[in-house]
C-alpha positions as CSV (number, residue, x, y, z in Angstrom):
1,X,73.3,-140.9,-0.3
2,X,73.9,-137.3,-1.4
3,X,70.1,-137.0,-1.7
4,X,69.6,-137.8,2.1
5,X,72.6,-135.5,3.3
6,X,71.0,-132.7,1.1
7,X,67.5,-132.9,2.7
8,X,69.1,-133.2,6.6
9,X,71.1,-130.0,5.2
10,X,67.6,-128.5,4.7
11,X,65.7,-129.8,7.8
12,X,68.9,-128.4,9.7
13,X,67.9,-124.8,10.3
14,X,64.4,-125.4,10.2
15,X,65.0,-127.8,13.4
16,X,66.8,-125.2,15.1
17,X,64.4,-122.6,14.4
18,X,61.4,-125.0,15.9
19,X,63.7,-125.8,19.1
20,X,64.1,-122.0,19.9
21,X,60.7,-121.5,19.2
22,X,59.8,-124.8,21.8
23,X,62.1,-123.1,24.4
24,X,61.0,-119.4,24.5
25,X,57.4,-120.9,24.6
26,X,58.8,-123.0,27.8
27,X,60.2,-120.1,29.6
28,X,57.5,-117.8,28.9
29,X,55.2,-120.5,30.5
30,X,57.5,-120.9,33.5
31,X,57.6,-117.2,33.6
32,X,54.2,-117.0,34.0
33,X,53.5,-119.6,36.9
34,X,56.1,-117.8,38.6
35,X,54.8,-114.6,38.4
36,X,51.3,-115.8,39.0
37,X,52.5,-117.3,42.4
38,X,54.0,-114.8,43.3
39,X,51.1,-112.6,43.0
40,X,49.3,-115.1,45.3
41,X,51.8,-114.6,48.4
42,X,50.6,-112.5,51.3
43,X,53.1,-110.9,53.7
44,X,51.2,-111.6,57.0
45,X,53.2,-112.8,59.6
46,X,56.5,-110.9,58.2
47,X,56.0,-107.8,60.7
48,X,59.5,-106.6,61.9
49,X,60.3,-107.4,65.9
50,X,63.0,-105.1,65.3
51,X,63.0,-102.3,68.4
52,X,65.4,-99.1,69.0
53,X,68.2,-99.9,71.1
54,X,69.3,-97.1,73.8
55,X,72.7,-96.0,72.4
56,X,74.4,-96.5,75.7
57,X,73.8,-100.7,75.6
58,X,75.7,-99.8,72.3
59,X,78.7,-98.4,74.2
60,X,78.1,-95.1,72.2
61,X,76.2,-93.1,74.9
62,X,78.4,-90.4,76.8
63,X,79.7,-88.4,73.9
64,X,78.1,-85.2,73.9
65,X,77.1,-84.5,69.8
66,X,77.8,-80.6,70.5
67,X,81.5,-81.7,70.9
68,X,83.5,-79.8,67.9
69,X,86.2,-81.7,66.5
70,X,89.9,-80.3,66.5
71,X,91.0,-79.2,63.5
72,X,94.3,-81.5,63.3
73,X,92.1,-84.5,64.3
74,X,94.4,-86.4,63.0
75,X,97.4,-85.5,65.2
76,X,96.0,-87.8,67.8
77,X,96.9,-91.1,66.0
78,X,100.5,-90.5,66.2
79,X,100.8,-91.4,62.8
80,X,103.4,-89.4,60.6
81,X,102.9,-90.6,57.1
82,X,99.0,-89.4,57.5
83,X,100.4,-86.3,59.4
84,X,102.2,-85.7,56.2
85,X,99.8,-86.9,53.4
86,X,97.5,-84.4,54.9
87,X,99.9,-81.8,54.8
88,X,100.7,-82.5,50.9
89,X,96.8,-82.3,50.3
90,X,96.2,-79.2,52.4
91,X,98.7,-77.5,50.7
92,X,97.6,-78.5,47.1
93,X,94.1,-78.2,47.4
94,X,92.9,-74.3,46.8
95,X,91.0,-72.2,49.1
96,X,87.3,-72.0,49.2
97,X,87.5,-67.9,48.1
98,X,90.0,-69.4,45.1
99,X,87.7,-72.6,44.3
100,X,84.2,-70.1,43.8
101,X,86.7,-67.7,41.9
102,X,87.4,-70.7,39.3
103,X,83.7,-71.8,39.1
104,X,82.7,-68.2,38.4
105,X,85.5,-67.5,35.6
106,X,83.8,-71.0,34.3
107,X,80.1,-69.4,34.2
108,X,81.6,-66.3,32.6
109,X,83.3,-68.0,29.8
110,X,79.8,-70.6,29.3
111,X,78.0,-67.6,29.6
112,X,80.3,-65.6,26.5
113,X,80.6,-68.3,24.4
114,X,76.9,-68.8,24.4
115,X,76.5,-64.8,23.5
116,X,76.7,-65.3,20.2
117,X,73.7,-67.8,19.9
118,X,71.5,-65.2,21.4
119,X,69.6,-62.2,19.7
């Protein structure tokens, strides 16, 4: 009895090893049908009927695109928690002249700490 336990012991991984090998043969067979068909298919009779639509049947003709937008856009919702959350970010976020001042102290330190690797 031991005898037969030891040899299904043995035959165990060798099994396993034989049905991965069976099943990556499968699906690299079934890959390849697929792929083949699909190398058969032709797209004729797939042209688009889409067409341009006039943006007025859209309800969006009438605005003139020249119209500048207000700068407190936001005043027309009425809304005061956005009036204020803007507020908050305008007043934390720095100026453009303060922002390019920051990126070029940035390039000026890059630059000096990459001095030394020169000649």
């Amino acid at each position: 009895m031991m005898r037969c336990d030891r040899l299904r012991s043995l035959r165990a991984p060798q099994l396993a090893a034989a049905a991965r090998t069976v099943s990556t043969v499968v699906l690299a067979f079934a890959a390849t049908v697929v792929l083949t068909l699909a190398g058969c298919a032709s797209p004729a009779g797939i042209e688009s009927d889409a067409r341009p639509v006039d943006a007025t049947v859209l309800g969006a003709g009438g605005a003139d695109a020249g119209t500048p937008i207000a700068a407190d856009w936001w005043i027309g919702f009425a809304d005061p928690r956005m009036t204020s959350l803007i507020d908050q970010a305008v007043a934390g976020s720095p100026s453009l002249r303060l922002a390019r001042a920051g990126l070029d102290r940035a390039a000026a330190v890059t630059a000096g700490a990459g001095a030394s690797q020169g000649p």
